[in-house]
C-alpha positions, -999 to 999 in steps of 0.1 A, spaced: 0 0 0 16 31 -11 -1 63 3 9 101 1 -7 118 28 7 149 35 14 170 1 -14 194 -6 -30 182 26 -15 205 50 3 236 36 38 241 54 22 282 61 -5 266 81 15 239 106 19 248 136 54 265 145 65 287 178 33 308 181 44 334 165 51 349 134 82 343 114 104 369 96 95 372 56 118 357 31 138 380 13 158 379 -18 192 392 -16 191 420 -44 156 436 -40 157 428 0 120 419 17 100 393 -7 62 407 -16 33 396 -6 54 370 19 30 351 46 41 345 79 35 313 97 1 306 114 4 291 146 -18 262 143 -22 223 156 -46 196 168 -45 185 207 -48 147 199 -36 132 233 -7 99 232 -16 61 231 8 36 221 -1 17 186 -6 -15 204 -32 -4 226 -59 -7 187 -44 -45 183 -75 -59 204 -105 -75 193 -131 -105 203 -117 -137 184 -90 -118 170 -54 -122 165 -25 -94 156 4 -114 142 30 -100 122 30 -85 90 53 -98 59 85 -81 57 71 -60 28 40 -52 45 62 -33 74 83 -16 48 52 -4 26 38 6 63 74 25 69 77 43 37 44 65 49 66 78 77 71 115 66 84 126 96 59 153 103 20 146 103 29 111 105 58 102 132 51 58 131 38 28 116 29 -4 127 15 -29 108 -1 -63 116 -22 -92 99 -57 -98 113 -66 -134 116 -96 -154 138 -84 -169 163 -108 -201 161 -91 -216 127 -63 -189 119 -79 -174 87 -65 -143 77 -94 -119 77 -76 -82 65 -49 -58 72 -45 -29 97 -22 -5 99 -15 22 128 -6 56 117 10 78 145 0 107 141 17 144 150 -9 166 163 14 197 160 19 193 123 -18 191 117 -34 229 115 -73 223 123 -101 193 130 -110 205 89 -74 195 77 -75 168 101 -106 152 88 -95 154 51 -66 139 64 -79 108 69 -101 106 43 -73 107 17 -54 78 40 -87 59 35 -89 66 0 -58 58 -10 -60 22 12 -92 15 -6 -91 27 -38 -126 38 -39 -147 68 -34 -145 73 5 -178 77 26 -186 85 63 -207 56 85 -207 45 116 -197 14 138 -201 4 173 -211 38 181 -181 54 164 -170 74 133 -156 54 107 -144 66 72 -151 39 43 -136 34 6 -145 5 -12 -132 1 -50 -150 -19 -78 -138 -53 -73 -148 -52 -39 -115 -41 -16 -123 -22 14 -105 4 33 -118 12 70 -100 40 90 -110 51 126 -90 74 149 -82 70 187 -59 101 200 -31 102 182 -38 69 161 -54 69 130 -63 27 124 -63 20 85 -82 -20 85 -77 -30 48 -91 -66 29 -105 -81 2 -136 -88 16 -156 -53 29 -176 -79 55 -139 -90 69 -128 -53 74 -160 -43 90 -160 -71 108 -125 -61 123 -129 -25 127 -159 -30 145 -146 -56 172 -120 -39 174 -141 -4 185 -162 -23 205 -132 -37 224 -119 -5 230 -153 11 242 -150 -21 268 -112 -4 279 -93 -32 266 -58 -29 249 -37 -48 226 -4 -61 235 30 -45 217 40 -86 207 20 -100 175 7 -133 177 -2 -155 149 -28 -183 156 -11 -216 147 -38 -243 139 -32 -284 139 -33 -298 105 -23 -341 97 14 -341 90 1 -361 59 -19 -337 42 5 -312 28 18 -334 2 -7 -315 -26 -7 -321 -64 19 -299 -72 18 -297 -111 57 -295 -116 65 -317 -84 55 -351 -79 63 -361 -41 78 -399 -42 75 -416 -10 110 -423 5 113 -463 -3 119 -486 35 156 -483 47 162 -523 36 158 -512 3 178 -483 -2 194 -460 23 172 -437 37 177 -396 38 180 -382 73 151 -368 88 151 -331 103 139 -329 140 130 -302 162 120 -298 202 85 -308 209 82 -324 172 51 -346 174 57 -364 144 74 -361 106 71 -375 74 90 -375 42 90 -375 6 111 -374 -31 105 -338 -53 106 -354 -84 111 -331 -111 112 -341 -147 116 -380 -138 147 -375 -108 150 -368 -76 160 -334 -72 151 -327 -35 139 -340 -2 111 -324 18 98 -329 45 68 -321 74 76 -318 105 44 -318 129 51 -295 162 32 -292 198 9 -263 195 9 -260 231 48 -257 234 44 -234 201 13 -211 209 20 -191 180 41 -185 147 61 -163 160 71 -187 183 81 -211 157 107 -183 136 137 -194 156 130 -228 155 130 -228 115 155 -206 112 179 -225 133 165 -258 116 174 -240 79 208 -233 86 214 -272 105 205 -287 71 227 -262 50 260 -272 70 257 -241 93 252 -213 64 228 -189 84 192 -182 70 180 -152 56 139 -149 55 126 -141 18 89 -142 9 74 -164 -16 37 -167 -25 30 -149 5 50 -166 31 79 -162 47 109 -187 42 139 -195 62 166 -198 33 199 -210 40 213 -217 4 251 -229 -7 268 -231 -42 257 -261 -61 264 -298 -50 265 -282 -14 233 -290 8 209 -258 9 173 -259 27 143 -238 31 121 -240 57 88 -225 61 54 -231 81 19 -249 74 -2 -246 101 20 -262 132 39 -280 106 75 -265 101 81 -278 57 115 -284 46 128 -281 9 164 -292 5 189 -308 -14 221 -302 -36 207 -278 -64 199 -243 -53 180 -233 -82 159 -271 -76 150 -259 -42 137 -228 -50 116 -242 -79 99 -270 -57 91 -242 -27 78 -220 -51 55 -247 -66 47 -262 -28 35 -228 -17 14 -220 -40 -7 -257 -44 -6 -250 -6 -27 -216 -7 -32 -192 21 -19 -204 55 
């Protein structure tokens, strides 16, 4: 989501500066500039609450964002109407579906002239997250600004104090649906926590092994048979099973699922050492970087051909694992995995 909130919102004449006027420009061969405007003292009293305090809701779950997410979330940070951004992925916390988007804005009362500026404010931070012609309603008992465009992406924005709450999805029932338990949580005086948490829901070890249309995953024949790949393990691993990539008639690549105790791994975020630490043990200690792919992110820890590289990403409470001598292999097979796979 790339905004821009500030230009032509809030003229720099208009922000607030010392309370008091400002000596004119001048021009260093006719001397005072005409017609120059001093500086009107100006600026909203909006009060301070920290972004966290919005990430609360009834059956709701802040976990964290993608790495691009935060980074589309930073770029709004302009350093004067807007001082912070926080970002975080919505999801239920009954079977861990990703319901929308919300991002705090931390806003800078000073730098904002008057409740009029203010107000058209946020609707352009509403328009530009939705897309759409923006509209005022109302939900639990509060103000809410609304954009929806025409294939049906909606843009909610609310303010508390200094926070203005941008909820974004693809469904305008899911946003709603967010924005409002999230109001109505507040009117009850509850507040978020600063740590995201993302839901992590049991799936069979077994049923991640999709038709992939370039893969086909081989079972791993018995050990009296032919000597057997070594199996990944991790603490509190509840079970694992294995398989061949097969790509164009060879075996290219091993994965693996990895099932782990939800209750010793309450949450995803949880699980991102574990993986990472997991990646680099089956790349002969080269240290993971995460990278997204389809929408996920992966623990890479990749080598030169011939050397042993690995990815490692999560299903549910299953930690996946991609690896095997060809770099370019391993990436091709987590690609294809990922997407069969779908949304976590």
């Amino acid at each position: 989501m790339a905004l821009v909130l500030s230009a032509g919102v809030v003229p720099l004449s208009c922000r607030a500066g010392d309370g008091g006027s400002v000596d004119p420009p001048t021009d260093e061969r006719d001397g005072p500039t005409p017609g120059a405007v001093p500086t009107i003292a100006g600026g909203v009293e909006l009060g301070e609450l920290d972004p966290a305090t919005v990430f609360v809701g009834a059956e709701l779950s802040f976990g964290s964002p993608l790495p691009s997410e935060q980074a589309a979330a930073d770029a709004l940070v302009n350093g004067a109407e807007i001082r912070a951004a926080v970002a975080r992925r919505v999801h239920t916390t009954s079977d861990g579906r990703h319901l929308a988007d919300v991002v705090v804005l931390v806003l800078d009362g000073t730098q904002i002239f008057d409740d009029a500026v203010l107000g058209a404010f946020i609707e352009g931070a509403v328009a530009a997250a939705g897309g759409g012609d923006v509209a005022e309603t109302t939900l639990a008992g509060a103000p809410v600004v609304r954009s929806i465009d025409s294939a049906g992406r909606a843009a909610l924005g609310f303010r508390e104090a200094n926070l203005l709450v941008l909820v974004t999805s693809a469904s305008a029932a899911d946003a709603e649906l967010v924005a409002t338990r999230q109001l109505e949580a507040r009117a009850r005086g509850e507040a978020g926590t600063p740590s995201p948490v993302t839901p992590v829901v049991a799936v069979p070890v077994d049923a991640v092994f999709v038709a992939v249309p370039t893969v086909a995953f081989a079972p791993i024949p018995p050990p009296e048979e032919e000597p057997s790949p070594v199996a990944p393990a991790v603490p509190a691993m509840l079970g694992v099973s294995g398989r061949y990539g097969v790509v164009g008639g060879e075996r290219r690549t091993v994965v693996w699922a990895l099932a782990t105790d939800p209750g010793t791994y309450a949450s995803a975020e949880a699980l991102d050492p574990v993986m990472r630490d997991l990646a680099a043990a089956r790349a002969e200690g080269t240290a993971a970087t995460p990278v997204e792919i389809g929408g996920r992110v992966v623990h890479s820890s990749t080598n030169a051909p011939g050397r042993p590289s690995a990815h490692v990403f999560r299903h549910g409470n299953l930690v996946l694992v991609v690896e095997g001598v060809h770099p370019d292999q391993v990436d091709a097979v987590s690609s294809a995995w990922i997407a069969a796979l779908g949304p976590t």
